[in-house]
ZADO-1210 file (C-alpha; in nm, 4 decimals, padded with zeros to 6 digits):
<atoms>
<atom x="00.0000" y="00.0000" z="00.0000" code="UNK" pos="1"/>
<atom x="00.1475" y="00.3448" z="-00.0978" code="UNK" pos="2"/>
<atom x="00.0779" y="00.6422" z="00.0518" code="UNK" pos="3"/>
<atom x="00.1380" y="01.0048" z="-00.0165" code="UNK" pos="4"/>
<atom x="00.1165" y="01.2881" z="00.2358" code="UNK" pos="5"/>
<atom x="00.1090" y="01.6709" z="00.1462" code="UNK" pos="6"/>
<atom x="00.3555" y="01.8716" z="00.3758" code="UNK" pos="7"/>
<atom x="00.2668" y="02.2374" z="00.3756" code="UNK" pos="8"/>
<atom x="00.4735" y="02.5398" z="00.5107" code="UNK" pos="9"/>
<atom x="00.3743" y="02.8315" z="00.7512" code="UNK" pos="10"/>
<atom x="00.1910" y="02.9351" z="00.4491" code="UNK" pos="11"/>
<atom x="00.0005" y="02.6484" z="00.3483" code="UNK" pos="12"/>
<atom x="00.1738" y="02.5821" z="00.0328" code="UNK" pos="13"/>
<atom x="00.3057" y="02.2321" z="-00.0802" code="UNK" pos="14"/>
<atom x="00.6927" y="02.2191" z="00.0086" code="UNK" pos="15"/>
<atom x="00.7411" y="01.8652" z="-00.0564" code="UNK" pos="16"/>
<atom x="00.5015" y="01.4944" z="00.0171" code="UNK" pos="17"/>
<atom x="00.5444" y="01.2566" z="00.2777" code="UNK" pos="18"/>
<atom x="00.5648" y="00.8877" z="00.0965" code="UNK" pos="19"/>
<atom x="00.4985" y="00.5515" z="00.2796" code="UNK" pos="20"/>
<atom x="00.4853" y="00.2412" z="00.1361" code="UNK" pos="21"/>
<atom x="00.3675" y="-00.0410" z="00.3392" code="UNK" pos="22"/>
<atom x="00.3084" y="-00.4378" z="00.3114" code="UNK" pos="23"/>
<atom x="00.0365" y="-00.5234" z="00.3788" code="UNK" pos="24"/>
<atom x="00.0137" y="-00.8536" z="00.6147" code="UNK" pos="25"/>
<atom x="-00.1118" y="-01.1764" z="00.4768" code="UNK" pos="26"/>
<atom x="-00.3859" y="-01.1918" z="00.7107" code="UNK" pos="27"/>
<atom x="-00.4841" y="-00.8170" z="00.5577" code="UNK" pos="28"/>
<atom x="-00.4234" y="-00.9438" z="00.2158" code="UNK" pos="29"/>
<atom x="-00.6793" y="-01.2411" z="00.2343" code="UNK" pos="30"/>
<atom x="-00.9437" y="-01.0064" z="00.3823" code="UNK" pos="31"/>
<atom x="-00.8936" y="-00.7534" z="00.0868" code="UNK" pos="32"/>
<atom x="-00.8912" y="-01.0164" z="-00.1729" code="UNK" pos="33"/>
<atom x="-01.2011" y="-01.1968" z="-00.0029" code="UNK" pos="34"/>
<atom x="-01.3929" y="-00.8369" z="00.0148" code="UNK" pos="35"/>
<atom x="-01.3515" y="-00.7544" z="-00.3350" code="UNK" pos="36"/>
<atom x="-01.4691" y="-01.1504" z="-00.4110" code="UNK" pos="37"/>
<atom x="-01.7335" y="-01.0833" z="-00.2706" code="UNK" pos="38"/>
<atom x="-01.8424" y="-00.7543" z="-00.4048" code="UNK" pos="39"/>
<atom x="-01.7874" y="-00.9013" z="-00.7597" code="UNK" pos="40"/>
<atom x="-01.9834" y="-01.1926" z="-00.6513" code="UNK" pos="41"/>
<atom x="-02.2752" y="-00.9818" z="-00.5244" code="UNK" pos="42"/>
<atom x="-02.2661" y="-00.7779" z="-00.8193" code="UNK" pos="43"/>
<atom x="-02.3092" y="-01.0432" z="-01.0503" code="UNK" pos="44"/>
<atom x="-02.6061" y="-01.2247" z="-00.8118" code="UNK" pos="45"/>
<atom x="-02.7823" y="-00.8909" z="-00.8474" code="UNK" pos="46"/>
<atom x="-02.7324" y="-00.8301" z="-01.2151" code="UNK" pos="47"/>
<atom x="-02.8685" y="-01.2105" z="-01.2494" code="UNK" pos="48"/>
<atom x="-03.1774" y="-01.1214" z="-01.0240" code="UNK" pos="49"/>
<atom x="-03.2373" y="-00.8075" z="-01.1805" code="UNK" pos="50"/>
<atom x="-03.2004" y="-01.0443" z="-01.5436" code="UNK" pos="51"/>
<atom x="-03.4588" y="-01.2257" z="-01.3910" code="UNK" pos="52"/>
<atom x="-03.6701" y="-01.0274" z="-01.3242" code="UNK" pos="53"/>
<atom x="-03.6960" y="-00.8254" z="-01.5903" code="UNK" pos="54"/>
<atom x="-03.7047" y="-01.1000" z="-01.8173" code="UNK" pos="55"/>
<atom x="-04.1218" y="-01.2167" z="-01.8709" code="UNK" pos="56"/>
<atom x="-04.1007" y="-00.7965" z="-01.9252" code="UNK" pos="57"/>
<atom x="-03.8405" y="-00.7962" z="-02.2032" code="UNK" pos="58"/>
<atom x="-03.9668" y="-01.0943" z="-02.3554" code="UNK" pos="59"/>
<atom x="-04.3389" y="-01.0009" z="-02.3781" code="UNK" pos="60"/>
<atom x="-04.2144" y="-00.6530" z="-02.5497" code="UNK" pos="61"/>
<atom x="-04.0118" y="-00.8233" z="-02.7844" code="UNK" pos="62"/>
<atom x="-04.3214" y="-01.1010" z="-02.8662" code="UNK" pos="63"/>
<atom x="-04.5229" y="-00.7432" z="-02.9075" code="UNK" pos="64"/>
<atom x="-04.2995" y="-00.5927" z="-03.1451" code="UNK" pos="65"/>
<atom x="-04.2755" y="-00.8614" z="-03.3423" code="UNK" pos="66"/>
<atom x="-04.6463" y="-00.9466" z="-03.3336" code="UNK" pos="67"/>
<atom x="-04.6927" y="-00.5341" z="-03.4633" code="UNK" pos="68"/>
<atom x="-04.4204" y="-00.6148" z="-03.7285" code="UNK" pos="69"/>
<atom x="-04.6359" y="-00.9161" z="-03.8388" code="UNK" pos="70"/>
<atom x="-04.9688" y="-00.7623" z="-03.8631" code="UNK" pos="71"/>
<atom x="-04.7697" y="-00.4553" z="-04.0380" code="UNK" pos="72"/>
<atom x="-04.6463" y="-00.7010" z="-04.3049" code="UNK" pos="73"/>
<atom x="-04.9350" y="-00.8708" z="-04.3229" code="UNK" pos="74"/>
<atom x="-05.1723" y="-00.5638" z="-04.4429" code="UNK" pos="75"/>
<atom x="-04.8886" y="-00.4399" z="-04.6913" code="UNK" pos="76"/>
<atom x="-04.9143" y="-00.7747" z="-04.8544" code="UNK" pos="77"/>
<atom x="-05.3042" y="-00.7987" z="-04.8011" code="UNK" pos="78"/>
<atom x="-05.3246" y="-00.4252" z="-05.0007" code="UNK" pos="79"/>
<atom x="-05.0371" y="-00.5119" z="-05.2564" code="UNK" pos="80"/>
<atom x="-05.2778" y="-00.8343" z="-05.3284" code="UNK" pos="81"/>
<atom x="-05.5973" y="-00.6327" z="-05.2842" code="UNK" pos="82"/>
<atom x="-05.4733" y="-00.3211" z="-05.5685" code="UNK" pos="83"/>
<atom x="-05.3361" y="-00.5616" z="-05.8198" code="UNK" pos="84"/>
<atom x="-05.6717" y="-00.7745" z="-05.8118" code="UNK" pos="85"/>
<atom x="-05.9004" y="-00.4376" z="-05.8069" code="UNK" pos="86"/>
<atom x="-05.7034" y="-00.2984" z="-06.1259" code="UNK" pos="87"/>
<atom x="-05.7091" y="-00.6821" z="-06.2865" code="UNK" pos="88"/>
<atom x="-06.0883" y="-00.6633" z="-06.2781" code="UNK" pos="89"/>
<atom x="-06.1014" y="-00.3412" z="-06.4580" code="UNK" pos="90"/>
<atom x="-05.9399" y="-00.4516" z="-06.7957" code="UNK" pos="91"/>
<atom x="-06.0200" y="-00.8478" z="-06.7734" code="UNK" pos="92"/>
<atom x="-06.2151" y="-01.1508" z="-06.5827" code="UNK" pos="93"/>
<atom x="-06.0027" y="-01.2775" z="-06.3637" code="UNK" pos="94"/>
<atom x="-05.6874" y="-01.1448" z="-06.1825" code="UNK" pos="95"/>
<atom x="-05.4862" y="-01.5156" z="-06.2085" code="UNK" pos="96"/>
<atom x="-05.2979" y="-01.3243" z="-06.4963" code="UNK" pos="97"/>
<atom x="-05.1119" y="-01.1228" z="-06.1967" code="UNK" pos="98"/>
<atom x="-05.1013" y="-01.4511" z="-05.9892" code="UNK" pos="99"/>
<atom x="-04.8913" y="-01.6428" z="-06.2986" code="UNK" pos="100"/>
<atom x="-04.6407" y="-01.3725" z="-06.3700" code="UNK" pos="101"/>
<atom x="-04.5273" y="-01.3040" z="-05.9713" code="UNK" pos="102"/>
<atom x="-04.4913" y="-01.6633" z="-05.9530" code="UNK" pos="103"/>
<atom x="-04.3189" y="-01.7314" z="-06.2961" code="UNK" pos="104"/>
<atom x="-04.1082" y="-01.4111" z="-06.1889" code="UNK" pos="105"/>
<atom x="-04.0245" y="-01.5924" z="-05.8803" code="UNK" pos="106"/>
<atom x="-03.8979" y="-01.9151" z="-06.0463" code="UNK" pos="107"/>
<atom x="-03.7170" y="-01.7497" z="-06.2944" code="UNK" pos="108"/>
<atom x="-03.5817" y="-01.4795" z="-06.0756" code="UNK" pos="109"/>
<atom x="-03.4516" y="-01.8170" z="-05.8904" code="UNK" pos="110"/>
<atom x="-03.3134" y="-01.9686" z="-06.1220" code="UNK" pos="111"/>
<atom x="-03.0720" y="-01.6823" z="-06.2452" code="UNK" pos="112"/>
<atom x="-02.9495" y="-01.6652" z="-05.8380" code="UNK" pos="113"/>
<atom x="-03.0891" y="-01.3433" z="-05.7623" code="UNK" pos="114"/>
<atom x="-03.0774" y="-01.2246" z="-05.3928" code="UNK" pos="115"/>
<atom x="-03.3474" y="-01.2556" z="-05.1637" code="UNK" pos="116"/>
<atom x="-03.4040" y="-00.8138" z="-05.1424" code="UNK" pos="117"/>
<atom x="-03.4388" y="-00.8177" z="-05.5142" code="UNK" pos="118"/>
<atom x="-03.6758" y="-01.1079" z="-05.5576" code="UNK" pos="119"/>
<atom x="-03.9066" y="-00.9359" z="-05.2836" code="UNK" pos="120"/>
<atom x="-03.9223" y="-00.6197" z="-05.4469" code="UNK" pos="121"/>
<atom x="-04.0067" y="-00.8241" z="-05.8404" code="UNK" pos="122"/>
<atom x="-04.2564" y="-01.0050" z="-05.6050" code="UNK" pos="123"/>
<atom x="-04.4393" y="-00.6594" z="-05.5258" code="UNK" pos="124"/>
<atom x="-04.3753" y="-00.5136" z="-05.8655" code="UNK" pos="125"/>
<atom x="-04.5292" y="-00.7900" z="-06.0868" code="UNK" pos="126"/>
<atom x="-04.8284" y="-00.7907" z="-05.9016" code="UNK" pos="127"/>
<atom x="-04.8265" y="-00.3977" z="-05.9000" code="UNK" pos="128"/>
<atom x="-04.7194" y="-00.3926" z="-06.2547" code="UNK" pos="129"/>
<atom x="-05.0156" y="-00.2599" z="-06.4368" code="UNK" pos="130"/>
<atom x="-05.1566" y="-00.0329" z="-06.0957" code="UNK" pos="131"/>
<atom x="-05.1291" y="00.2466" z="-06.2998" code="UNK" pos="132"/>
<atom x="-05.3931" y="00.1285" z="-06.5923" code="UNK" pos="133"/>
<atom x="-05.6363" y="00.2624" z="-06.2957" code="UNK" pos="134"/>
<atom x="-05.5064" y="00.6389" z="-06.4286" code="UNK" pos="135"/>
<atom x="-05.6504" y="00.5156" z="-06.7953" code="UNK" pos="136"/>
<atom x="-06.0116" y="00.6050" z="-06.9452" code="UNK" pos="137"/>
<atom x="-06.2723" y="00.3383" z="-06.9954" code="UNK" pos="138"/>
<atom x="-06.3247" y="00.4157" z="-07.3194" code="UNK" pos="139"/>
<atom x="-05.9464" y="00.3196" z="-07.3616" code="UNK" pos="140"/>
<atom x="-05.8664" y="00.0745" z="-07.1946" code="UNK" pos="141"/>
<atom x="-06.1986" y="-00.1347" z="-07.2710" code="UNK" pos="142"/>
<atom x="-06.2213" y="-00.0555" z="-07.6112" code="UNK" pos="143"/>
<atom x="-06.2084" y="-00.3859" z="-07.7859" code="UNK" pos="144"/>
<atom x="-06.0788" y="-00.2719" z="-08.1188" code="UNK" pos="145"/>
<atom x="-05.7280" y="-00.1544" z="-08.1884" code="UNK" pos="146"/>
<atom x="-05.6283" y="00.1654" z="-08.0298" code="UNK" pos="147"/>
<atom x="-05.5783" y="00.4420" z="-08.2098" code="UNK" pos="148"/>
<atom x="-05.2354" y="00.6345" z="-08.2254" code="UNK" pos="149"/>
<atom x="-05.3528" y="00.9034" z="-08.0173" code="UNK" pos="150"/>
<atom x="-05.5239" y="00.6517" z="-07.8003" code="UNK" pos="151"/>
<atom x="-05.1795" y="00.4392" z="-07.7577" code="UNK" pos="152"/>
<atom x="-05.0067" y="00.7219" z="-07.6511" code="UNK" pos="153"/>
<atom x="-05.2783" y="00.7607" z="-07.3738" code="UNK" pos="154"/>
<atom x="-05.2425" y="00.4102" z="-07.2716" code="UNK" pos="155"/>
<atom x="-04.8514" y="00.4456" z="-07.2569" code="UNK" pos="156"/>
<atom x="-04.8891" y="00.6320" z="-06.9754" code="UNK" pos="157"/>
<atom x="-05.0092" y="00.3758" z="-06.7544" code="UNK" pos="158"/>
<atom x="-04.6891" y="00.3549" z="-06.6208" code="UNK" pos="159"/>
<atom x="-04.5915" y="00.7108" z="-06.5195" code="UNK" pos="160"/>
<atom x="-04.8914" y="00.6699" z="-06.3582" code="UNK" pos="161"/>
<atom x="-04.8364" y="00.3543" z="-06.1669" code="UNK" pos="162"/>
<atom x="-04.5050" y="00.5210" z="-06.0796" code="UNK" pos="163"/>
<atom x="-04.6781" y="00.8248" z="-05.9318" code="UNK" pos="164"/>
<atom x="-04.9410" y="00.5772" z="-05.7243" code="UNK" pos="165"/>
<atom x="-04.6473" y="00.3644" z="-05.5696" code="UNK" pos="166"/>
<atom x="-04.4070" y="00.6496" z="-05.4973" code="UNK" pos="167"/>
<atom x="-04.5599" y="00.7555" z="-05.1756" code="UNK" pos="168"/>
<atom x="-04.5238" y="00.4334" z="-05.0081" code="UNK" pos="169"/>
<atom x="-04.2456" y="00.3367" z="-04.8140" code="UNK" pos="170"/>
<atom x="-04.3053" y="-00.0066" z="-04.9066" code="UNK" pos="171"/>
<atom x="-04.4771" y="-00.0187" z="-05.2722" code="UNK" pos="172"/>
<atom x="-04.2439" y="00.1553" z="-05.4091" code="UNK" pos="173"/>
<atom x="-04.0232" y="-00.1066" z="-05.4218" code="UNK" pos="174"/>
<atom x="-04.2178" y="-00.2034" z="-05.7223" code="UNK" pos="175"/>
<atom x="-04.1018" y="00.1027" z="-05.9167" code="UNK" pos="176"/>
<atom x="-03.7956" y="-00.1227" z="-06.1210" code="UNK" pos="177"/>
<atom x="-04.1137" y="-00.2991" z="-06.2865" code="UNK" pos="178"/>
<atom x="-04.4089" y="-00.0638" z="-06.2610" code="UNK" pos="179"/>
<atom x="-04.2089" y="00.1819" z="-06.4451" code="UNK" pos="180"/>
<atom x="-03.9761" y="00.0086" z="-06.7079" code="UNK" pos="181"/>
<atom x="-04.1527" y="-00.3293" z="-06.7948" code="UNK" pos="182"/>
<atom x="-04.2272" y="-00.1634" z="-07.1565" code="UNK" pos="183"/>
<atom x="-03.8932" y="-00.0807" z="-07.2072" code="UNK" pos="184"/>
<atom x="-03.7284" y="-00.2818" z="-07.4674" code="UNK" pos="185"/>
<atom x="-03.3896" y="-00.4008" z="-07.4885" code="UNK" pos="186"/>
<atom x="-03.3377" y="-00.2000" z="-07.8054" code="UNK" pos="187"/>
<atom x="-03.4525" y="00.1399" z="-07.6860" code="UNK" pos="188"/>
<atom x="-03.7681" y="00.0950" z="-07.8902" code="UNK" pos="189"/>
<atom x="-04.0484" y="00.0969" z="-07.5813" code="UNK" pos="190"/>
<atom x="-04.1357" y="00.3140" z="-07.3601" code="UNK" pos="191"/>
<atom x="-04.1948" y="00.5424" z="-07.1482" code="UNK" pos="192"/>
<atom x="-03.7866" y="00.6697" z="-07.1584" code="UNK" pos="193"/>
<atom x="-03.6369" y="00.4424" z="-07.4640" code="UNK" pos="194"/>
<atom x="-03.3877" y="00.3587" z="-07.2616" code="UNK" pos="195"/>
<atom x="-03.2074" y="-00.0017" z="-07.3420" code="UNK" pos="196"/>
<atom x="-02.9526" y="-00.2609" z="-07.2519" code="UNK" pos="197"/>
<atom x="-02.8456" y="-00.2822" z="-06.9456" code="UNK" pos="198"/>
<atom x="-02.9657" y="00.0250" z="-06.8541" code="UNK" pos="199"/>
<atom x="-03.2947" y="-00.1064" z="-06.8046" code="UNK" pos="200"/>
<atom x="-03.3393" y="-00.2613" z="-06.4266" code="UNK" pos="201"/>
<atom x="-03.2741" y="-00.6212" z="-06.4558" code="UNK" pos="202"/>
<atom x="-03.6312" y="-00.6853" z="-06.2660" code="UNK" pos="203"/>
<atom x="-03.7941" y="-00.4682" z="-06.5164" code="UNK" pos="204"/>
<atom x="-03.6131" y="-00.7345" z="-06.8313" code="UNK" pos="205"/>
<atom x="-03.6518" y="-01.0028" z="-06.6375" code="UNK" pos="206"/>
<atom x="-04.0467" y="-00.9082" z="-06.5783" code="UNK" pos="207"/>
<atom x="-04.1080" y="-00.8108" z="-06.9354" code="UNK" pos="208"/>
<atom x="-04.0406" y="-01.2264" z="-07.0730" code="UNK" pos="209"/>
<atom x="-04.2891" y="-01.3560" z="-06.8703" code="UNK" pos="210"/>
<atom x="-04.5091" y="-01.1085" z="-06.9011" code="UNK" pos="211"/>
<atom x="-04.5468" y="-01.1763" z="-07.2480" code="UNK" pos="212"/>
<atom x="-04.5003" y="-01.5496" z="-07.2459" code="UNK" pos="213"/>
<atom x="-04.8110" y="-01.5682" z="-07.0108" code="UNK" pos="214"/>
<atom x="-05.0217" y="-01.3159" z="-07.2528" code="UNK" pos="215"/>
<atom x="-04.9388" y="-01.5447" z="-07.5374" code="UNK" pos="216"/>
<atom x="-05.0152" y="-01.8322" z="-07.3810" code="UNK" pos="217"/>
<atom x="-05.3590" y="-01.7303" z="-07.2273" code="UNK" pos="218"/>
<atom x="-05.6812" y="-01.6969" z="-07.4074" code="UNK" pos="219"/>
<atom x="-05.8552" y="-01.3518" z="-07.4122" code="UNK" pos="220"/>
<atom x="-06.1279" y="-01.2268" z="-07.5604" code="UNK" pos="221"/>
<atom x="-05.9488" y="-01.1711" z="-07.8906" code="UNK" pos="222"/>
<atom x="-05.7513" y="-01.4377" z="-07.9424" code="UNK" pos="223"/>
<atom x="-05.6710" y="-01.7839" z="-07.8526" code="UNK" pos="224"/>
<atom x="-05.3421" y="-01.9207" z="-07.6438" code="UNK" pos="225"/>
<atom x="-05.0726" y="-01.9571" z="-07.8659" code="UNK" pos="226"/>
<atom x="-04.8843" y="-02.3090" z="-07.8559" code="UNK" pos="227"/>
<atom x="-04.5500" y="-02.3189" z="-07.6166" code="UNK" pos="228"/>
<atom x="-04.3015" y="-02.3823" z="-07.9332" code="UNK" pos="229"/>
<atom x="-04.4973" y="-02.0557" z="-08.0933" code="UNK" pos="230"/>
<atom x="-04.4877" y="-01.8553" z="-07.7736" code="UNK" pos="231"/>
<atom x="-04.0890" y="-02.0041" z="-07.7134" code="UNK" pos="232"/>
<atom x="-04.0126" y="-01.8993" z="-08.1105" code="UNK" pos="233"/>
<atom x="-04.1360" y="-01.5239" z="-08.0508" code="UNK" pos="234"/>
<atom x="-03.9642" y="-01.4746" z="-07.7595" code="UNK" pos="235"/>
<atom x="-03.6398" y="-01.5749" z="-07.9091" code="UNK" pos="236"/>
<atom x="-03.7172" y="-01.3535" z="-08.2315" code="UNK" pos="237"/>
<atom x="-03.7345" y="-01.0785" z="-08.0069" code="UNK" pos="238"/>
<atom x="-03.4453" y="-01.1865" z="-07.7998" code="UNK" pos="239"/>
<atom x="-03.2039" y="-00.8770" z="-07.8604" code="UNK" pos="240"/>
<atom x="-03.4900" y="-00.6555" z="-07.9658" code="UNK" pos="241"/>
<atom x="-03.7769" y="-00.6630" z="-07.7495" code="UNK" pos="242"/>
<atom x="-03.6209" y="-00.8928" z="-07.4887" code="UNK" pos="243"/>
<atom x="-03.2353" y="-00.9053" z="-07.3135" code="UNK" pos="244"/>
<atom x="-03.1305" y="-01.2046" z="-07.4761" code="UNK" pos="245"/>
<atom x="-02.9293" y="-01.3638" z="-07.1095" code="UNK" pos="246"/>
<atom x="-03.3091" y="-01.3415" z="-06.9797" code="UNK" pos="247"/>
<atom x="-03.4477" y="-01.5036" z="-07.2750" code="UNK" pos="248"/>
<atom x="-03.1996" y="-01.7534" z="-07.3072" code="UNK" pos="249"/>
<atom x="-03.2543" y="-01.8928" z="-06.9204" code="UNK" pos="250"/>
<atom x="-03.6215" y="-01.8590" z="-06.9553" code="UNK" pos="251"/>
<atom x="-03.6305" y="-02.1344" z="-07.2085" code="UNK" pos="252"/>
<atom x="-03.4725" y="-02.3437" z="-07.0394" code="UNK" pos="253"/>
<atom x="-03.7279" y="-02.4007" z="-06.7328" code="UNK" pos="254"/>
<atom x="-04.0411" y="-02.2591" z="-06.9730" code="UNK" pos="255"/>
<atom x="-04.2184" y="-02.5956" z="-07.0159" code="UNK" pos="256"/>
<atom x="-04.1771" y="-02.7017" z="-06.6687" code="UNK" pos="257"/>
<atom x="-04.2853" y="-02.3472" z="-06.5520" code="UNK" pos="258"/>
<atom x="-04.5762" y="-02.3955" z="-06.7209" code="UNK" pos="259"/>
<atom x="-04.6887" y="-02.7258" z="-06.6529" code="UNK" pos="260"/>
<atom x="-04.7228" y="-02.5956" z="-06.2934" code="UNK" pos="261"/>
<atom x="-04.8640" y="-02.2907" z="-06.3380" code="UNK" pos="262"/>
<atom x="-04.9686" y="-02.1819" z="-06.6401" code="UNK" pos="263"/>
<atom x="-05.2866" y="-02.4006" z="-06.6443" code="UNK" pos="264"/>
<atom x="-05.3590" y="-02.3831" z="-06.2581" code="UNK" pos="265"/>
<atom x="-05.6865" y="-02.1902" z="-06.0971" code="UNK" pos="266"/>
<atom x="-05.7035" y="-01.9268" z="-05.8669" code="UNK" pos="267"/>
<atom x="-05.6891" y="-02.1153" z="-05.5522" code="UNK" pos="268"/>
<atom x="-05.3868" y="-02.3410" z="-05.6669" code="UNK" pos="269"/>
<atom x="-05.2213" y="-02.0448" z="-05.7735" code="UNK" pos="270"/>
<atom x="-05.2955" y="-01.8384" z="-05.4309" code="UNK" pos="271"/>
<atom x="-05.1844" y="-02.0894" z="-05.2185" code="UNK" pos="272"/>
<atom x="-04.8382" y="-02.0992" z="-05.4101" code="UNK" pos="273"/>
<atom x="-04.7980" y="-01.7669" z="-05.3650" code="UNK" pos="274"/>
<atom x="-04.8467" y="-01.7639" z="-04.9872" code="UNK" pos="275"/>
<atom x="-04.5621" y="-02.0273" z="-04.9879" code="UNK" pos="276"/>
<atom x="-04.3515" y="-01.7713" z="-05.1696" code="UNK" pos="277"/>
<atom x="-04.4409" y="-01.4483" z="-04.9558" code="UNK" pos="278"/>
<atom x="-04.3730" y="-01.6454" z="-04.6474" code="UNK" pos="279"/>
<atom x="-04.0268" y="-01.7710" z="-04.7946" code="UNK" pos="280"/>
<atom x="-03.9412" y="-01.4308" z="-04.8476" code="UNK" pos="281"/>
<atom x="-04.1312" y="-01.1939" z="-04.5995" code="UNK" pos="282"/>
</atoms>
C-alpha cells in the first residue's frame, strides 16, 4: 500500500510529500482479496436477479414488437394483393394473370441466383405492374378494337402513372424497377424513356419475358393461347430486340416445366403458391 502525504509550510503551500509504502500482512491481504470476491460476486447475483426479473417484461415486449411487425407485413401484402386484383378486374375476368407472372417471376428470378431483397421487391412489382392502368379512361382501356395512335399514346402512360401511385409508399415503391420500365425494350424501342440494354433494371427485363409469355399463352377475348413452341419462337425472335437475350436464353430453359405448374392452374392453386412464396421471403 502506498501512501502520499502533502507537507505544507507556515503558508500552506506544498513544500514537498510525505511517501509511505507499506506491506500489507497476509492476514490483511486475504481479507482484501475476499472483500472484493465478494463484491464481484454480489454484483453479478444482483445483475442475475435483476435479469430475472426483468425478463417475462423484455420478452413479452419483444413477442409485441414482433407481433406489430407481423400484422404490419401482413396488411402491406393484403393491399399489394388487394390493388393488383381491383385494377385486374377493370381490364379483364379474372386477376390469375397477376397470380402467374409473380410466380413465374419468382422461379425465374430463382433460377438466375438473384438475392433474396431483389426477388421481394419483383414479387411486389409484378403484381403492381399494371396499378397504374387505374389512371386510364374506360373508353381506352376497354375498347375492344385496336387503339388508335392518339389513343396508344394515352395508354402508354399507364406507367408514369403507376409510378406516381407507388411512390408515396415506403413499401410499394419497391415495385417502381417494374411498374415503371416493364415496356422498355432491350433495343430502346419501348417506352416510357427508350432507354435499353443494361440500362434497363434487370427486374424490369426479367419481368417483361414472362409477361409476355403468359399473354401469349392465355386466351382472351381476342384471341386464342398460342402453342408453347410458338410462344418459345417469338420470344427468341425478339431476344435482342424486345427482350435481353441472357433473360431469354434462361427462360427457355425451365419454360415448359414453368408452365406445366402454373400456367394451367386456378385461382386457388395459384394463391396458395404464392403464400408459400411471400412467407419464404417476408
Amino acid at each position: 500500500m502506498q501512501v502520499l502525504i502533502p507537507l505544507l509550510d507556515s503558508m500552506r503551500v506544498k513544500e514537498v510529500y510525505f511517501e509511505g509504502v507499506y506491506r500489507l500482512d497476509v492476514g490483511t491481504q486475504y481479507a482484501r482479496k475476499h472483500q472484493a470476491r465478494n463484491a464481484t460476486l454480489t454484483s453479478f447475483v444482483a445483475v442475475i436477479l435483476i435479469l430475472i426479473l426483468l425478463y417475462p417484461v423484455l420478452l413479452g415486449l419483444t413477442r409485441r414488437s414482433e407481433s406489430l411487425s407481423q400484422s404490419l407485413l401482413d396488411s402491406n401484402l393484403e393491399l399489394l394483393q388487394s390493388l393488383g386484383s381491383a385494377i385486374a378486374k377493370r381490364d379483364a375476368d379474372t386477376d390469375t394473370h397477376n397470380y402467374r407472372v409473380t410466380l413465374y417471376s419468382v422461379r425465374l428470378a430463382e433460377t438466375m441466383n438473384l438475392n433474396r431483397d431483389s426477388i421481394e421487391s419483383l414479387i411486389v412489382g409484378a403484381f403492381l405492374h399494371d396499378v397504374g392502368k387505374i389512371g386510364v379512361p374506360d373508353q381506352i382501356l376497354l375498347k375492344p378494337g385496336r387503339l388508335t395512335a392518339d389513343e396508344f399514346e394515352i395508354m402508354k402512360r399507364h406507367v408514369i402513372f403507376g409510378g406516381e401511385i407507388i411512390q408515396d409508399s415506403t413499401w410499394l415503391k419497391r415495385a417502381r424497377d417494374v411498374v415503371l420500365f416493364h415496356h422498355e425494350k432491350f433495343d430502346g424501342s419501348g417506352y416510357p424513356h427508350g432507354i435499353h440494354g443494361k440500362e434497363i433494371p434487370l427486374a424490369a427485363r426479367l419481368f417483361a419475358v414472362v409477361d409476355v409469355f403468359d399473354a401469349l399463352m392465355s386466351k382472351r377475348p381476342y384471341k386464342a393461347p398460342l402453342l408453347i413452341d410458338d410462344t418459345l419462337k417469338i420470344l427468341q425472335d425478339g431476344a435482342g430486340g424486345h427482350f435481353d437475350p441472357e433473360v431469354v436464353s434462361i427462360f427457355i430453359t425451365v419454360a415448359a416445366t414453368l408452365y406445366g405448374e402454373i400456367g394451367q392452374s386456378d385461382r386457388g392453386y395459384l394463391q396458395k403458391t404464392l403464400k408459400v412464396i411471400i412467407k419464404k421471403y417476408f
